[in-house]
C-alpha positions as CSV (number, residue, x, y, z in Angstrom):
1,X,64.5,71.2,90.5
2,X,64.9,70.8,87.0
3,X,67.0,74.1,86.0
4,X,67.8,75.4,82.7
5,X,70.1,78.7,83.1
6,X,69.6,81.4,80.3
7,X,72.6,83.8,79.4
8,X,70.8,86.1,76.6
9,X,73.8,87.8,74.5
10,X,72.9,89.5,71.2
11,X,75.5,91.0,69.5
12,X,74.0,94.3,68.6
13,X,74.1,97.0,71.7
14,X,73.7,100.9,71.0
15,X,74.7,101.9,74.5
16,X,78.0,100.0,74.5
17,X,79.1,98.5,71.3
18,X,79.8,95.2,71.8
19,X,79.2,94.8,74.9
20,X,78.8,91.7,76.1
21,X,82.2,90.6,75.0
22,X,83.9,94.1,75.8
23,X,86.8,93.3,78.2
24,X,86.1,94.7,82.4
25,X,89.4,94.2,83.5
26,X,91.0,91.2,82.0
27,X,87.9,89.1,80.7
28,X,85.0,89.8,78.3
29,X,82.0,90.8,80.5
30,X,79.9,87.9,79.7
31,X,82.5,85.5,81.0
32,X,82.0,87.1,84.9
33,X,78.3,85.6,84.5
34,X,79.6,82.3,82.6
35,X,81.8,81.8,85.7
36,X,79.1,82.8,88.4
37,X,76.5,80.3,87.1
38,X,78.9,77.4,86.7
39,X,79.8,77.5,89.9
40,X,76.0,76.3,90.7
41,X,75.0,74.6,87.8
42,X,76.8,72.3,85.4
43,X,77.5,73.0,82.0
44,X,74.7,71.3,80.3
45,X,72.2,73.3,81.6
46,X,73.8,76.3,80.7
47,X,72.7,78.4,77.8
48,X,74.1,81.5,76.4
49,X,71.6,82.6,74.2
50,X,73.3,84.7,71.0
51,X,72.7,85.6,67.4
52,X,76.3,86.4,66.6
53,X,79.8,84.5,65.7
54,X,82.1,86.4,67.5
55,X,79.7,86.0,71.1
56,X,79.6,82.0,69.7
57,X,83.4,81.5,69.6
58,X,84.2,83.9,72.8
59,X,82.2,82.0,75.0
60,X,83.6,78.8,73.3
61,X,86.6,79.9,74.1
62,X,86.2,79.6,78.0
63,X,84.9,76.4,77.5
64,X,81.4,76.7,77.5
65,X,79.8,75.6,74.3
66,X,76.9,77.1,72.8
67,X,74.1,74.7,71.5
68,X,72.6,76.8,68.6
69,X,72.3,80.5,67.5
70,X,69.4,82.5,67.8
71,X,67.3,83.5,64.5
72,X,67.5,87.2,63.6
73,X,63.8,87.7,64.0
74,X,65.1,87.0,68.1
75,X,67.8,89.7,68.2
76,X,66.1,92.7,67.2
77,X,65.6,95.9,70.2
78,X,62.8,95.0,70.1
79,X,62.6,91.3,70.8
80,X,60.8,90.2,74.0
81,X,62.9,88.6,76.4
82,X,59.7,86.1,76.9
83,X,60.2,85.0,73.4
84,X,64.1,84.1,73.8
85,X,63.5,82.1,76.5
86,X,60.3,80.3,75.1
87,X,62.9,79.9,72.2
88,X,65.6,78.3,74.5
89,X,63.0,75.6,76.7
90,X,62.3,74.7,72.6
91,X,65.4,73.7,71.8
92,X,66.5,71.5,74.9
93,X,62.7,69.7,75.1
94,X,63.1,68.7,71.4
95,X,67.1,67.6,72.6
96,X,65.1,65.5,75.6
97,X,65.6,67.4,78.4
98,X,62.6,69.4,80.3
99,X,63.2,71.8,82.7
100,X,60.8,72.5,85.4
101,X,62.2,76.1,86.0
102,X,64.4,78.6,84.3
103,X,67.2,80.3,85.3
104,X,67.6,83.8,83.5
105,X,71.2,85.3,84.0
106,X,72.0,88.9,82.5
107,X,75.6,89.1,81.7
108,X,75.2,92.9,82.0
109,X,75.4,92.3,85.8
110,X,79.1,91.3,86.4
111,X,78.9,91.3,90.2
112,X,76.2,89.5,91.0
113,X,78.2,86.3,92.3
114,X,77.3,82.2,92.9
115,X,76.6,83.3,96.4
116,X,73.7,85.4,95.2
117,X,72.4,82.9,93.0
118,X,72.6,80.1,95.6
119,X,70.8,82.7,98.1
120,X,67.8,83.3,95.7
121,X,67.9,79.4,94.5
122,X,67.0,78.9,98.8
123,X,63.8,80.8,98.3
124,X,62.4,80.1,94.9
125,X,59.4,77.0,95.8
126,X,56.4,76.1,94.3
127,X,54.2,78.6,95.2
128,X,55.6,81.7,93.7
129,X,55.9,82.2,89.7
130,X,59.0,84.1,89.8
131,X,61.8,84.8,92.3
132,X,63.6,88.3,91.2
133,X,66.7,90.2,92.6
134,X,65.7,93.7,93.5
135,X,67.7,96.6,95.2
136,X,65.8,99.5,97.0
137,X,65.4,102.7,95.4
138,X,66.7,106.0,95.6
139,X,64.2,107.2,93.3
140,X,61.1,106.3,96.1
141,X,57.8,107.5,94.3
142,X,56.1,108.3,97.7
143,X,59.2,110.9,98.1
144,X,61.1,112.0,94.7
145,X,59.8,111.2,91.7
146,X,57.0,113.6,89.8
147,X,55.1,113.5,86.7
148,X,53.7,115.4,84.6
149,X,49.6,116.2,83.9
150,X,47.2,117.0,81.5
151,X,48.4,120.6,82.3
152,X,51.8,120.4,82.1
153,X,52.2,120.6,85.8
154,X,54.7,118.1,88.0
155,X,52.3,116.0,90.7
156,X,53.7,113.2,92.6
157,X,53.9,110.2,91.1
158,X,52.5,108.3,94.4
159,X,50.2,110.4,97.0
160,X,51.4,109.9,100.3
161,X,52.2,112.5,103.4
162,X,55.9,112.4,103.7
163,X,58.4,114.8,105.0
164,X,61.2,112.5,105.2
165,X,62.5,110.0,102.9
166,X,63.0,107.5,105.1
167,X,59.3,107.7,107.0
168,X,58.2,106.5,102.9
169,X,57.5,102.6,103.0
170,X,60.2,100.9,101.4
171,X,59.8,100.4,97.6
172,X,62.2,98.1,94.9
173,X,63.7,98.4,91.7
174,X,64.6,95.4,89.3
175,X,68.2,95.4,89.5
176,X,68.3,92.6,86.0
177,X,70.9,90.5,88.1
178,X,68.5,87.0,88.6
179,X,65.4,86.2,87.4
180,X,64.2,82.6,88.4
181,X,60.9,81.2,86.9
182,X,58.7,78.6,87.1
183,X,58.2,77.0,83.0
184,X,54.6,76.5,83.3
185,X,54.3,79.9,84.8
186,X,55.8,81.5,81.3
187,X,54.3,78.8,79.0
188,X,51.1,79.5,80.1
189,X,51.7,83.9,80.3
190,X,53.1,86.8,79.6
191,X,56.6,87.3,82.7
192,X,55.0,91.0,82.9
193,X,51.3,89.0,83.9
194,X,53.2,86.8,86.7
195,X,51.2,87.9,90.3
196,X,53.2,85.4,92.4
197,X,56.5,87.3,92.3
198,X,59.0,86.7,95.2
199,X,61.8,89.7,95.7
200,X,65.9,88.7,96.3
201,X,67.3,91.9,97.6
202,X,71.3,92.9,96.9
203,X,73.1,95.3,97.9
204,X,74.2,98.5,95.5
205,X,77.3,97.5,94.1
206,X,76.5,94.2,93.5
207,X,73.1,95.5,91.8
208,X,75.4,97.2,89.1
209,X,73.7,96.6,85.5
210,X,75.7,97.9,82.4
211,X,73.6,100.0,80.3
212,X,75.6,102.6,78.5
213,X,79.3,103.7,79.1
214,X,79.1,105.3,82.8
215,X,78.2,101.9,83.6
216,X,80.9,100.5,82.4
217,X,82.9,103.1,83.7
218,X,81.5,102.9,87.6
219,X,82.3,99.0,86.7
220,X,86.0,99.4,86.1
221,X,86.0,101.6,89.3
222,X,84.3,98.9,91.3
223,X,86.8,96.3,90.1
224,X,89.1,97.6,90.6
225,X,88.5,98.2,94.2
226,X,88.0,95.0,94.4
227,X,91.5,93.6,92.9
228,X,92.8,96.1,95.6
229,X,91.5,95.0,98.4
230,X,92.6,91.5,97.8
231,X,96.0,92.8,97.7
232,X,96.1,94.5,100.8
């Protein structure tokens, strides 16, 4: 394998401002993904992604540099996260160095560690186009979730005959932690097109993704739990 890790950090972020360089605990919340991926990977194959300065010198700051800043057209809420990392394979083929897959790393998961990355690494092969870390749903469609019709009534979103949740078959969420692709795979289509697509379950608290500020909040909360069951 030929791996180029992506760490996408733009600075603009409406649910938490700033918030891939707000501190959880101690450290800026990127720096928890930094840390994860270079316990796997070596620094020259990882790329944190940004549009902005302050991101730029934060990261830079730990140590890791950052090879180039995004253009502005690439930092939008609406930019496609197919398009940064198209933009990223550019840049290191034209520095001389091809990848044969990619590595996508949200720093908006925090607890998703080297272990997990390592795990999902063991079954990412040839024959699937993309290897994704999942967690199973609370919301199952077979059981909870409704819709509504043409007639303004709730139907269930998935027909099935089930009087307990857990008779429902088993269904996944994307939890945003690990996203491993093949490069041909996303040259040659869209990552919402890819039919090969492999699942890497975690647990719940690892699954955390940092959205808005409860997220952050029920982050603090889950570090801190953490810090002190190392002390006991």
């Amino acid at each position: 394998m030929k791996p180029l890790v992506v760490i996408p950090a733009r600075g603009g972020s409406k649910g938490v401002p700033r918030k891939n360089i707000k501190l959880l605990g101690k450290k800026p919340l990127i720096q928890y993904t930094i840390e994860a991926a270079r316990e796997v990977f070596p620094d020259s194959v990882i790329c944190v992604s940004t549009d902005d300065i302050e991101i730029k010198e934060v990261v830079e700051s730990i140590g890791l540099k950052v090879p180039f800043l995004r253009s502005s057209e690439l930092a939008t809420d609406t930019s496609g996260t197919h398009e940064v990392l198209i933009d990223a394979l550019d840049f290191y083929e034209k520095s001389g160095y091809c990848p044969d897959s990619l590595i996508l790393l949200q720093p908006t998961s925090p607890f998703r560690t080297e272990f997990h990355i390592k795990e999902a690494l063991a079954l990412f092969d040839d024959t699937c186009d993309m290897l994704v870390s999942v967690k199973e749903t609370k919301s199952n469609p077979y059981y909870i979730l409704r819709e509504e019709n043409e007639n303004g009534w709730l139907v269930k979103s998935k027909e099935g005959d089930f009087i307990r949740r857990q008779d429902c078959p088993k269904v996944y969420e994307l939890n945003g932690a690990i996203y491993i692709i093949q490069v041909n795979a996303l040259k040659s289509k869209a990552i919402q097109d890819f039919e090969k697509v492999r699942k890497f379950e975690m647990d719940e608290w690892s699954s955390l993704d940092i959205d808005d500020l409860m997220d952050f909040a029920i982050a603090e909360y889950i570090l801190s739990q953490k810090l002190n069951s190392l002390n006991l």
